[in-house]
Every structure is written in C-alpha cells, then in structure tokens.
C-alpha positions in Angstrom: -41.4 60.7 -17.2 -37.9 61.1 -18.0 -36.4 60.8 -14.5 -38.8 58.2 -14.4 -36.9 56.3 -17.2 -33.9 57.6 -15.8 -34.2 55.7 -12.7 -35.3 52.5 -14.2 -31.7 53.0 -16.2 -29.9 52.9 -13.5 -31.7 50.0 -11.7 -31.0 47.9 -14.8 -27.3 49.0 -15.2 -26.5 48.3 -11.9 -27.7 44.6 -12.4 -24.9 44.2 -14.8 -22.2 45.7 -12.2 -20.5 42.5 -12.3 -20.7 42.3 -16.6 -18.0 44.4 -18.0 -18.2 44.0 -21.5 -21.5 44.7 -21.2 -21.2 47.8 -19.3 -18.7 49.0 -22.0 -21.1 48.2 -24.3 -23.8 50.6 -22.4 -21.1 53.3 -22.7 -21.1 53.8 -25.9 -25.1 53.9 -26.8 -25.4 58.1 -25.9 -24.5 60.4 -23.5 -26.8 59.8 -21.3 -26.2 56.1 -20.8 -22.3 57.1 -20.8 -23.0 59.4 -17.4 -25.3 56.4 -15.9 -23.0 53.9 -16.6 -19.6 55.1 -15.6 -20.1 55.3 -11.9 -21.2 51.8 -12.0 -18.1 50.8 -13.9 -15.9 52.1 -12.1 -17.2 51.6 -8.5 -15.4 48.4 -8.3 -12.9 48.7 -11.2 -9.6 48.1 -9.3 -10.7 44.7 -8.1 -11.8 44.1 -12.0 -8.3 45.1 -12.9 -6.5 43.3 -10.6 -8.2 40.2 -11.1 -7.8 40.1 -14.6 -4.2 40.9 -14.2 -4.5 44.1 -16.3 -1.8 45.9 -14.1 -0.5 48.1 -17.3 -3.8 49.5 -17.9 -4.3 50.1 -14.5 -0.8 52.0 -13.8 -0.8 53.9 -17.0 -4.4 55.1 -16.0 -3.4 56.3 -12.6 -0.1 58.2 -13.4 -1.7 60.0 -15.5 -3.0 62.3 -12.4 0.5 62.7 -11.7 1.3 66.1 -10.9 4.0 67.9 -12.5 6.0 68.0 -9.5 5.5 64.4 -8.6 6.6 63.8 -12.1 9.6 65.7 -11.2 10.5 64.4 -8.0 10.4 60.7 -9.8 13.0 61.6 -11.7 15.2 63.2 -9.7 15.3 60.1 -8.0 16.1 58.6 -11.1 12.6 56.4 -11.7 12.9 56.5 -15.6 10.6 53.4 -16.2 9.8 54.9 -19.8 6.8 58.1 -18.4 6.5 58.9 -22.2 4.3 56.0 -21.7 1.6 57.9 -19.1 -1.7 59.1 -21.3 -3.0 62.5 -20.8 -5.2 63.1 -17.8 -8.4 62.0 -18.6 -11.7 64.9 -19.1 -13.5 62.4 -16.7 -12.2 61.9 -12.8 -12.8 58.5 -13.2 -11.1 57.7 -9.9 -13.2 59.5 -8.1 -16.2 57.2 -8.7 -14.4 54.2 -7.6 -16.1 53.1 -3.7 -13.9 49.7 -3.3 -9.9 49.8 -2.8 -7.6 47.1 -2.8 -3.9 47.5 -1.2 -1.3 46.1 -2.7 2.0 46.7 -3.8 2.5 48.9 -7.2 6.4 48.5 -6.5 6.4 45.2 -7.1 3.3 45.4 -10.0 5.8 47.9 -11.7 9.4 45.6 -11.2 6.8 42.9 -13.3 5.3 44.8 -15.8 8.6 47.0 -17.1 11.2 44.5 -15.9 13.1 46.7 -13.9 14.6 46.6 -10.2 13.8 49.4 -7.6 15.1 50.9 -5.1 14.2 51.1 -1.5 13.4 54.9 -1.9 12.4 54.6 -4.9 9.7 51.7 -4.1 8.2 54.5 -0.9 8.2 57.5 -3.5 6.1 55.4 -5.6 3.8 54.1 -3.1 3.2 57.5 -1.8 2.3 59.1 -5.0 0.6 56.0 -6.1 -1.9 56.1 -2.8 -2.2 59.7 -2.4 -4.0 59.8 -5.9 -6.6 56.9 -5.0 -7.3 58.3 -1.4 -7.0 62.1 -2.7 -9.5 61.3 -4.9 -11.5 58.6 -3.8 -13.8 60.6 -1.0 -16.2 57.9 0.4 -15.0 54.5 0.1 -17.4 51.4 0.9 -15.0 48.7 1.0 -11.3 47.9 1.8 -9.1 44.8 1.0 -5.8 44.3 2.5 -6.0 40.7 1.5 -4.2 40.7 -2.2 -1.2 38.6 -2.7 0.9 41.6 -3.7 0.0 43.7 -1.0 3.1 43.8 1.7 3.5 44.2 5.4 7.0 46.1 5.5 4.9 49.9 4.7 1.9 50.8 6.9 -1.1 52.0 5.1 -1.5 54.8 7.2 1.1 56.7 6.7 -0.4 57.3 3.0 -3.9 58.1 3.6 -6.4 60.7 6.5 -8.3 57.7 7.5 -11.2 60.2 9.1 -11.7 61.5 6.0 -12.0 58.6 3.7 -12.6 55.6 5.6 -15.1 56.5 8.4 -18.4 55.5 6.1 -16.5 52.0 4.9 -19.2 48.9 5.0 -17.1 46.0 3.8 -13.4 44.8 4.4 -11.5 42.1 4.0 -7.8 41.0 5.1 -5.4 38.7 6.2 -4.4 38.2 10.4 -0.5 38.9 9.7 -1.2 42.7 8.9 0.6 45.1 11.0 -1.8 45.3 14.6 -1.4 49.2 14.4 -3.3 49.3 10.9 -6.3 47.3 12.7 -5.8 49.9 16.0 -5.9 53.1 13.4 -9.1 51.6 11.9 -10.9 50.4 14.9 -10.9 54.0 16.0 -12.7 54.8 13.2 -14.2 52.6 11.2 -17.2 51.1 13.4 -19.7 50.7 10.3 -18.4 47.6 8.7 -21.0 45.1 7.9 -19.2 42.7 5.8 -16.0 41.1 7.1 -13.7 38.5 5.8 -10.8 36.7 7.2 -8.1 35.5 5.1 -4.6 33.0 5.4 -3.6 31.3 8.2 -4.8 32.3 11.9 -2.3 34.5 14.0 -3.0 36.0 17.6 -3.8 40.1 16.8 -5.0 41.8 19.5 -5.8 44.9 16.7 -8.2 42.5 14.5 -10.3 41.7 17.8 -10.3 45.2 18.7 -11.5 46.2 15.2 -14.1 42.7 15.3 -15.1 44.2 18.8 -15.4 48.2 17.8 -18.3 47.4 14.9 -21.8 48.8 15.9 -23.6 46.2 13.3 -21.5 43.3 12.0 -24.5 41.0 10.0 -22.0 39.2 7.9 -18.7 37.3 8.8 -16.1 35.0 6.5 -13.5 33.2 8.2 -11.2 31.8 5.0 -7.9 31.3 7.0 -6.3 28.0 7.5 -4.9 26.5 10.6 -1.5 27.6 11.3 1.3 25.3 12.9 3.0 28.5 14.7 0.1 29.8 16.9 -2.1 27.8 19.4 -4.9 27.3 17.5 -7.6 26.9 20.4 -6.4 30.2 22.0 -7.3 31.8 19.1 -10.7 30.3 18.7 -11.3 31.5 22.0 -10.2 35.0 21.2 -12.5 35.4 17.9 -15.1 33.5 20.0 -15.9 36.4 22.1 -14.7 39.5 20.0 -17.6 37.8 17.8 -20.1 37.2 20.4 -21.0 40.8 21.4 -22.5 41.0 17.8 -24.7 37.8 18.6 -27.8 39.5 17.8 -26.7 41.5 14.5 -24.8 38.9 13.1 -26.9 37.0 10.3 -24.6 35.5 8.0 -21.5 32.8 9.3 -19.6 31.4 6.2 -16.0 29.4 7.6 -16.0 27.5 3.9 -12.5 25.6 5.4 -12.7 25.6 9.4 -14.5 26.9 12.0 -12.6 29.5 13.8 -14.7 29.7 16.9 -16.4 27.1 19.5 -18.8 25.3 17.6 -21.3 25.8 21.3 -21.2 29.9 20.2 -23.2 29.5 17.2 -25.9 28.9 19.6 -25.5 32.9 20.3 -26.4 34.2 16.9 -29.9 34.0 17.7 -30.5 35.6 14.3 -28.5 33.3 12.0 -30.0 33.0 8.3 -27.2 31.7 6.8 -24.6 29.1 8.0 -21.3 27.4 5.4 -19.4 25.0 7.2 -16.2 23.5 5.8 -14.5 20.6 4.9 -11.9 20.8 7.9 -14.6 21.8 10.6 -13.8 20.5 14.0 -16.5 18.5 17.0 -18.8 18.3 14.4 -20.1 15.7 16.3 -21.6 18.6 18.7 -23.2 19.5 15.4 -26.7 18.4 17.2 -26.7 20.8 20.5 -26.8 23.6 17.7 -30.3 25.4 17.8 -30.7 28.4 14.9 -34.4 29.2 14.4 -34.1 31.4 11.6 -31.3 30.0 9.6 -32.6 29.9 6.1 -29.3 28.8 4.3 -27.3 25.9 4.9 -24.1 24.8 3.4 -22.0 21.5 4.9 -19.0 19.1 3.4 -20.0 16.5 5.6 -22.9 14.5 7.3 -22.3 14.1 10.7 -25.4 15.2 12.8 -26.6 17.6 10.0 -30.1 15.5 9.7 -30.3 16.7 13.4 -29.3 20.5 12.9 -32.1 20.3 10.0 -34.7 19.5 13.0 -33.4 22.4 15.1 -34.8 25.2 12.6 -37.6 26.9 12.4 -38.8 25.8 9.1 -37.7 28.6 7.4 -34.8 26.9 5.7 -34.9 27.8 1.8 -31.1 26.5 0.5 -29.7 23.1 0.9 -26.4 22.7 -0.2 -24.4 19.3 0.9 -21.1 18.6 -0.6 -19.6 15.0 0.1 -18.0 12.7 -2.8 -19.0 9.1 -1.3 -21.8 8.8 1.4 -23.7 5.8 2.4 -27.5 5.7 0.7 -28.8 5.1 4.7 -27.3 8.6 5.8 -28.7 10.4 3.2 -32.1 9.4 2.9 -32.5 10.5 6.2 -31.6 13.4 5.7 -33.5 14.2 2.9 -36.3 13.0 4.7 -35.8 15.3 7.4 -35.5 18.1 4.8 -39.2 17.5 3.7 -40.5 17.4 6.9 -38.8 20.6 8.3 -37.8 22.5 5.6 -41.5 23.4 3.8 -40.2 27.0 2.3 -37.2 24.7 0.4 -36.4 26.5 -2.8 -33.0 24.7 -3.6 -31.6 21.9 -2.8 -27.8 20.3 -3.2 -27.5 16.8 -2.4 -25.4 13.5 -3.1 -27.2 11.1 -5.0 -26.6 7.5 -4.9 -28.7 4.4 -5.5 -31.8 3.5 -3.5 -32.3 7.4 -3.0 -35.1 7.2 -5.5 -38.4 6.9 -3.9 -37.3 9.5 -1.2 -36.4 11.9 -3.5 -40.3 11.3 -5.1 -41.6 12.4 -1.6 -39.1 15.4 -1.9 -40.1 16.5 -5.2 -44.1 15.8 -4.3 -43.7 17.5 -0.9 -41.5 20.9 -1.0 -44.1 22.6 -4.0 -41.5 26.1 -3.3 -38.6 24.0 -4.9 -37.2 26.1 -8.0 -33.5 24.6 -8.6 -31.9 21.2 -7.7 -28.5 19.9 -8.1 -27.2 15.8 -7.6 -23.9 15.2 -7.7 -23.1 11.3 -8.2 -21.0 8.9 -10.3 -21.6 6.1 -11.9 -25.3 6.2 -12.1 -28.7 5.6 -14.7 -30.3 8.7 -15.5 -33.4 7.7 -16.7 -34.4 6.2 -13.6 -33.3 9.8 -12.2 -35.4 11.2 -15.1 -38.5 8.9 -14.9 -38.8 10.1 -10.9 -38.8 14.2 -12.2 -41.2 12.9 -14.5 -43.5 11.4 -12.1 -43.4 13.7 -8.9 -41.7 17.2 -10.6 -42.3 20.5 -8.9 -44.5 22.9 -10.5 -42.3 25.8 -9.4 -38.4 24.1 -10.5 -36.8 25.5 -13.2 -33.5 24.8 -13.1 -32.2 20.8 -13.0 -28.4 20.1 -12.5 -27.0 16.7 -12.7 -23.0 16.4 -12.1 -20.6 13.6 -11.7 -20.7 10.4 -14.6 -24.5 9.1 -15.9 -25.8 7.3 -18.3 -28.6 8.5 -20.6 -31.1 7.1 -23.2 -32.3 9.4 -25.5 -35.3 8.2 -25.5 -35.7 8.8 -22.0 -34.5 12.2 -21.8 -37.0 13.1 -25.2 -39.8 12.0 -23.4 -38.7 14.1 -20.0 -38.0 17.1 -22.5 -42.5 16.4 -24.0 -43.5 15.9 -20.6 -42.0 19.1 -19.6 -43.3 20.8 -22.7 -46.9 20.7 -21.3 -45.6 22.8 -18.5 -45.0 25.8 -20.8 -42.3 26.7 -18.2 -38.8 27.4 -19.9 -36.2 24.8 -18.0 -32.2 25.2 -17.3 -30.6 21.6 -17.5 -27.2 20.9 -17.5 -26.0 17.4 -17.0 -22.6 15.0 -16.5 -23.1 12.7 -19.6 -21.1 9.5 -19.4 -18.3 9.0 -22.2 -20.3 6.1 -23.1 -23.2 7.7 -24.5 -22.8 10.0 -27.7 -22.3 13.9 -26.9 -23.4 14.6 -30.6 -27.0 12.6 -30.3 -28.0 14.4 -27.2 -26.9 17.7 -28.3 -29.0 17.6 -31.0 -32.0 16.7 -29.0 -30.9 19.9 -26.9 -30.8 22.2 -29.8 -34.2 21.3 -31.0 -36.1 22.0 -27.8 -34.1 25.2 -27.2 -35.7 25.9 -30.4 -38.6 24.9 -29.6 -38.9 27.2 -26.3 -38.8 24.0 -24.3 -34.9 24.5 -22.7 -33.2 27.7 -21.8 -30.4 29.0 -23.9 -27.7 27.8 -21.4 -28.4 24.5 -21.2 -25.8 22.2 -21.8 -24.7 18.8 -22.1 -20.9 18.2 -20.8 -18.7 15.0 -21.6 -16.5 13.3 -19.0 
C-alpha cells in the first residue's frame, strides 16, 4: 500500500512541475515528500531561474561545486568578484536532478550582477568551470536551449561538454539559425531522438540546422518562431526547411509557425498525420489555404480568414480546438465559418471566435449542435451582452464549463443574475471571466459574482475585468 501511495505522490507532484511555490511548499511537509519532490523541482529549475531573472541565486548555487583547484586557478587569474560570497556545497546534488539546460553566457550574467568588467581569459575560465559542473553532473539531459538572449556565438559549446555522454538521450531543443553550423554538425551526429523542435529569430541559410532537422528518427512536433530576415533570400530558405522537414512527413504531428510559415504552404499536404496546425499573423499564399487536405488535424489555430471555412471542410471531423484570432472581420465571413464548424467539426470541445453583430442565431445552432463543447471564448468590442447571454441561456451546452468574453460589452445585471439561476439548475460549477464596459459599474457586478461563488454556482477564478 505504501508504494502504492507513493506513486500516486509523485503523479500529483508532478502536476504541479510548473507551480513553484507550491513545490517549495511540498518540501517542507516530511521527508518523504522532500525526496519526491526535489527531482521535480529541480528538473527544469535553470529555465525557472533564468526566467525569473534570479541570476545571483543561480551563480551562487553553482560555484558552490567549485573545486578547490578551480577556486584557485580563478584567482590566480585575478577573478576576485567577492568568492566569500559562494555557500557551502550543498548535502543534496541538486544539479544532478536537473534534465533541461539552457546556454547562455555566465560572463556576461556575472559583469551584471557584481558590476564588474572581465577579461577575455577570464570570461573562457569561467565558462569552462561554469559548464563543466552542469554537464559533469547533469548525466541524461532531455532538453537543450541555445535560444536565450545571453547566450553568445563567439565560444562553441562543444568544447565544454562529451556530447556522447550527455546528450545522446535529449528529446526537446530549441535555438536560434545564427548558431555556429559546427554545433548543429556535432549534434546531428548524435542526437537523432529529438521530438520537440523550435526555431527561433530571424531565418539564416545553415546547412548544420538541416542536417540536424534531417538526422531525427521521430520528429512529431515542430515550432518555427523566426522572423523574416532582410539579409537572406527568404524563398531559398523555405525551400531548404521544406525538404529537411518532409522526410518526417509521416511522424510529424504537431506544426506551430505562430508568425510565418517557413515552408511551402503545398508541403503541409505531406504531414499526413497532422493533429495540430498554428498559423501566424504574417503567413504567406494563404489564399492556397483551400488545396490544403489534413484528415486528422484536431487543432487549429489562424490570425486570419482567408479560405479557413474551406480548410475546416478538408478534415476529418476530428477537429476538437478552434481558435481564430482577427480584431475586425465582416459578420458574412464569419458566420460561415462557424457554420462550417458545426457541420464538420462534431467532436468540438473549444472554440475561439470573433464575435460581431448578426452572429447570434448562428452561434444558437453552434451551441445546440457541438453537445462535446466544454470552453468558449468571443472576442469583440463594442457589443450587448445580454443578447450574448440570453443566446447561452437558450441553446447552452450541457458539457461547457468555461465562458470567456473579451474586448468592451455592455451588461445588465439583471441579465447576467438570471444567466447565473439558469445555470444554477445545472449543478455544474462554471468559469466566466468577461470584458465589462466602463460604462457599467465593476462594484455591482462583482458583488453578484461573489454571491454565486458562494453559492457554488461560479468557480473561484471568475472574474469581472474593467476597460
């Protein structure tokens, strides 16, 4: 029974993985939650640390596995940025427990934090010692990011680390295209598990990124988050990514390019096993968008409208998330999409849309037809809510739960009290969080918010916000 409990520990503690305060807080119930706990904390702790710009913490922990020697070779070469300050080694190799490393440059971290200027040799001494501790005790790292805005292109990561002995199991990397080639030939020769790949910064031709793209045995998810350079010919490098990508056509099951599509928009067509497609604001020949067929796509995420009514028709029904971002829209292009959505999306469990006027009675056939719909979000300006609340009223989905309404609305209380009664009969807590107008009274409909999360109506976290 105990390992039984034990197990059910860690499934719960790793749901929080993302929560640190609360996984500090699990550290200090007993010992047995400390020892579950602290390989989940730490497994990603230097992206926690660097994203929350606690770069002292983070250098005072790591030089305190400075060796003696190392301690004395820093000062021979006269690095004197106050030591006293390094901690003794901890009892616990925390290091050792971390799976996901980020590159970037501790010189420059360390000129910041203690106001000083180093020197050349100075700035490689450091960087040696500082990445021979991570990789010396970091034995089986999962993912990689050469991506953060400190990290530097002047020294070449491998001449700190045995990449066949720590990075040969790696599942996950990200980085930007101006990284030496070299670095992306050392890795492509041995890391040929990565799963999750994301592209950052503007595009540059690099024969080593392709390789390394090329060398992957079962790449299922790809990110392209650069922007379009002036400096490098643009379609040539389309074309390049374009078929370093296309011998993973039938792995390849998630295609996010949340700014611009870096390949043909015709290769999609070659993912065969798509389930998830984000397409970005800058997106070229989107008026192609119709030749695209993806029959298993289940997630779809666009900033425009052009021809996406006719990429909804060519699924396979198995679409389950809708997400459509665009400000100002005509109400004719929109309720045809959303009708097409009804018709050939049947397993829809969220849905993202622009809502304008006249949408109304196609949104009724919406709510009446998808019965898997659990979370819906409009984004509009400008607009009566109650008519928007009198159409959940009338048509709601037994399964929703969650109702966002964003953008500028206008409320009557007594509308929205007699949505709140109507839902109470459902005995089905609700998440609502809507856009209220600065015409309307915050106070008033806070109020009515408090009483029916009191009353076991609305969930804790739903909120009323004020333009």
């Amino acid at each position: 029974m105990s390992e039984l409990i034990l197990d059910i520990l860690v499934l719960i503690i790793e749901e929080l993985e993302d929560d640190y305060n609360t996984l500090f807080n699990c550290l200090l119930v007993n010992s047995i939650w400390c020892k579950t706990t602290i390989p989940i904390l730490w497994k990603n702790y230097l992206n926690y640390a660097l994203f929350k710009f606690k770069y002292v913490s983070l250098i005072k922990l790591f030089f305190s596995y400075l060796s003696e020697e190392s301690k004395i070779l820093m000062n021979e070469n006269g690095i004197d940025f106050n030591l006293s300050f390094i901690p003794q080694k901890p009892l616990i190799n925390y290091i050792s427990f971390i799976k996901s490393i980020v590159i970037f440059d501790i010189s420059k971290v360390i000129e910041i934090c203690f106001n000083i200027k180093l020197l050349e040799n100075q700035k490689l001494i450091i960087e040696k010692e500082f990445y021979n501790i991570i990789f010396n005790q970091c034995s089986n790292i999962k993912c990689l990011d050469l991506s953060h805005e400190f990290y530097e292109n002047k020294y070449d990561m491998v001449n700190y680390i045995e990449i066949k002995d720590h990075l040969s199991n790696l599942v996950e990397f990200t980085c930007t295209q101006y990284i030496d080639e070299k670095i992306f030939d050392a890795l492509a020769e041995i890391c040929v598990n990565i799963k999750k790949l994301e592209i950052r910064k503007r595009n540059k031709d690099n024969n080593g990124l392709f390789k390394l793209i090329q060398a992957q045995r079962q790449l299922e998810y790809f990110c392209y988050k650069g922007k379009k350079s002036r400096t490098h010919d643009w379609d040539v490098f389309c074309k390049d990514m374009s078929e370093a990508l296309i011998k993973h056509s039938n792995t390849l099951k998630h295609f996010n390019a949340p700014i611009r599509l870096c390949i043909p928009l015709i290769t999609l067509n070659s993912f065969i096993n798509l389930e998830t497609l984000m397409l970005g604001y800058s997106t070229n020949y989107i008026n192609d968008l119709h030749l695209i067929k993806l029959p298993k796509l289940q997630y779809l995420k666009v900033c425009y409208l052009t021809k996406v009514r006719e990429l909804i028709q060519n699924t396979g029904g198995f679409l389950k998330r809708i997400e459509i971002y665009k400000p100002l829209v005509e109400a004719e292009e929109i309720i045809k999409i959303i009708r097409v959505v009804y018709q050939h999306c049947p397993q829809l469990e969220y849905f993202c849309f622009p809502f304008v006027d006249k949408v109304g009675d196609i949104l009724e056939e919406l709510l009446l037809k998808c019965n898997d719909l659990k979370k819906i979000i409009m984004n509009g300006y400008y607009l009566d809510g109650d008519i928007l609340l009198k159409i959940l009223i009338k048509s709601i989905s037994k399964k929703l739960q969650h109702i966002e309404i964003n953008g500028d609305w206008k409320f009557s209380v007594k509308e929205l009290e007699e949505f709140l009664n109507n839902w109470k009969e459902r005995n089905c807590l609700l998440y609502i969080k809507f856009d209220l107008s600065s015409h309307c009274s915050k106070k008033e409909f806070s109020d009515i918010f408090h009483k029916y999360i009191d009353d076991g109506v609305l969930d804790r976290n739903s909120c009323i916000l004020n333009n």
